[in-house]
C-alpha positions, 0 to 999 in steps of 0.5 A, a space after each residue: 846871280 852869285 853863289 853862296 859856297 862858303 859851308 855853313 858854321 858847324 853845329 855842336 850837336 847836344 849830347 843826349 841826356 843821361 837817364 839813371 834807373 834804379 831797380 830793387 829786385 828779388 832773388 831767392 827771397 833776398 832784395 838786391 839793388 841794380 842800376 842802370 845808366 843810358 844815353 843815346 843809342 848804344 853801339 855795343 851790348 850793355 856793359 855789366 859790371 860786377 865788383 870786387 866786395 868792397 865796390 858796390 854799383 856807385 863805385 863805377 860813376 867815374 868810368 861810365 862818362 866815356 863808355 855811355 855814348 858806347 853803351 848802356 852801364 849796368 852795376 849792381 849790389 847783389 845780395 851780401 854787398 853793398 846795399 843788398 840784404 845780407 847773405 850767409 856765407 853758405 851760399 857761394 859763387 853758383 849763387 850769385 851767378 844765378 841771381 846775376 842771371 835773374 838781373 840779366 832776365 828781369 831787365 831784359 838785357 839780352 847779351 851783355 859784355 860782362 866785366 868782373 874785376 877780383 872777387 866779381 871775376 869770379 861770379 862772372 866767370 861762373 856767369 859765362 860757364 853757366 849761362 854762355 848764351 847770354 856773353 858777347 865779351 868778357 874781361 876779367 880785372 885782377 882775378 886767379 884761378 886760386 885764392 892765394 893761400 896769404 890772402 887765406 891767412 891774412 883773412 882768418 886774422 881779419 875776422 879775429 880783428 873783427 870780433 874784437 872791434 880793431 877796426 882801424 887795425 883791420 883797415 891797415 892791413 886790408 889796404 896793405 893786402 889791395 895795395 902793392 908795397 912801397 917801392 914796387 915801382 912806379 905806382 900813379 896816385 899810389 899815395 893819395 889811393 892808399 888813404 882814400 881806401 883807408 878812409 873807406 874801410 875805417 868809414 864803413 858801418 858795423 853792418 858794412 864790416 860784416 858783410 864786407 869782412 866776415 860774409 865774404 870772407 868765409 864764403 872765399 875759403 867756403 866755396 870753390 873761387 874757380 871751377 874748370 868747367 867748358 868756358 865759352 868762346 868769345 872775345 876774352 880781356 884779362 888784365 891787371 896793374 903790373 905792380 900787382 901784389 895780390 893777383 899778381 900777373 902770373 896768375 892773371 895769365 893763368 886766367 887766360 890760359 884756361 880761357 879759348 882765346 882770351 888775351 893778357 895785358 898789364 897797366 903801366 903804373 899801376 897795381 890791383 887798383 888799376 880802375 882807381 889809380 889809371 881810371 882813365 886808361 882803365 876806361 880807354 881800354 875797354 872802350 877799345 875792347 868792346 868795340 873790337 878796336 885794335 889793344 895791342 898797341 896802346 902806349 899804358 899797355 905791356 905786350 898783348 898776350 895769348 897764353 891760351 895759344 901756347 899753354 
């Protein structure tokens, strides 16, 4: 009698089906809007994302293909963006951390790796200080420690232009400030990105403008951006593009001097629109930092940094 030991044909097994939720809950009496992504098992906490104000929770579909096998992808329009009732400028980051606290509650989704990327690093560094139980990781995207006092200028001109309907002018310069100017270095899909959010901002509705413009902006120069209070001690990502011009990355390691532990990287090639310029690197490195695989070495990365450690 013979043998068979040639190995089988290899399978490829079906990935598990993507299922999307939506979730329209209420805070304080103001109606806010979550979506949840999930596909198989997850190997990590849920990745919960909040965005800087003109991002809303679809502004994330490119990135989450790679982090779904990883994890389960949470975004969210709180109240005063996106798709949220609008908010009055009087209530400010502590607010919005405590509703992002009542989506983390309502749907039980424990300890979360929370992202935040510009004016979402802001609430989510609040989120950590106020709730520090409920962080496995963080990574903060573009963010500082002060609003730099240009952008304070820039946006007291912004809501001049708004009151007076200068729409198309108000999109140029508000794509001037995100953007780094032309010949800052090499910048990938620098172009093509500039007049995809042109077209953005010049699309939005009256409402979009309202809340996007002039709520967020007077919440900014309202309300405290970054308060030093205890932070707590996990596993801390902060980074940017290298070309930078609205957080440059001075003052993104800042951040991460103040925070035990974090470490600092830029993006090759790339500004404060990293997730868009470099969505794929973008992507790969939080791949790696929520699994606690090694960054140190990635070829799109400058030097890994610990600012905290020698400031």
């Amino acid at each position: 009698m013979s043998i068979d030991t040639a190995l089988p044909p290899q399978v490829e097994l079906e990935a598990p089906p993507v299922v999307v939720s939506e979730h329209t809950l209420t805070f304080d009496g103001f109606r806010y809007v979550a979506r949840v992504v999930r596909q198989g098992e997850s190997v990590t906490a849920p990745l919960l994302l909040l965005g800087g104000s003109s991002q809303d929770r679809f502004s994330w579909i490119r990135h989450q293909a790679a982090l779904l096998p990883l994890c389960d992808v949470v975004t969210v329009d709180l109240p005063g963006y996106g798709d949220a009732d609008q908010l009055p400028p009087r209530y400010g980051t502590d607010f919005l951390a405590a509703a992002t606290r009542h989506l983390v509650d309502a749907l039980d989704l424990g300890e979360v790796n929370l992202f935040g990327g510009c004016f979402g690093g802001s609430i989510a560094l609040r989120f950590a200080q106020h709730y520090p139980e409920l962080v496995e990781r963080m990574v903060l995207v573009g963010m500082t420690t002060t609003v730099p006092s240009e952008y304070e200028q820039a946006a007291t001109r912004w809501l001049g232009m708004l009151d007076e309907g200068r729409y198309e002018e108000m999109a140029g310069e508000l794509v001037a400030r995100f953007m780094a100017p032309t010949g800052s270095g090499t910048i990938r899909r620098h172009a093509a990105i500039g007049r995809l959010i042109h077209r953005q901002f010049v699309e939005q509705t009256p409402r979009q403008f309202e809340m996007a413009v002039a709520d967020h902006n007077r919440r900014l120069m309202r309300h405290e951006w970054y308060r030093p209070e205890p932070v707590p001690a996990v596993p801390t990502l902060v980074f940017t593009g290298e070309h930078d011009s609205l957080t440059p990355p001075e003052m993104g390691r800042g951040v991460a001097a103040v925070l035990p532990g974090a470490v600092f990287t830029t993006v090759k090639d790339a500004d404060h629109l990293v997730h868009m310029e470099r969505s794929e690197e973008f992507t790969d490195l939080l791949a790696h930092f929520l699994t606690d695989c090694p960054i140190d070495s990635l070829p799109y990365c400058t030097p890994l940094e610990c600012p905290s450690a020698t400031g």
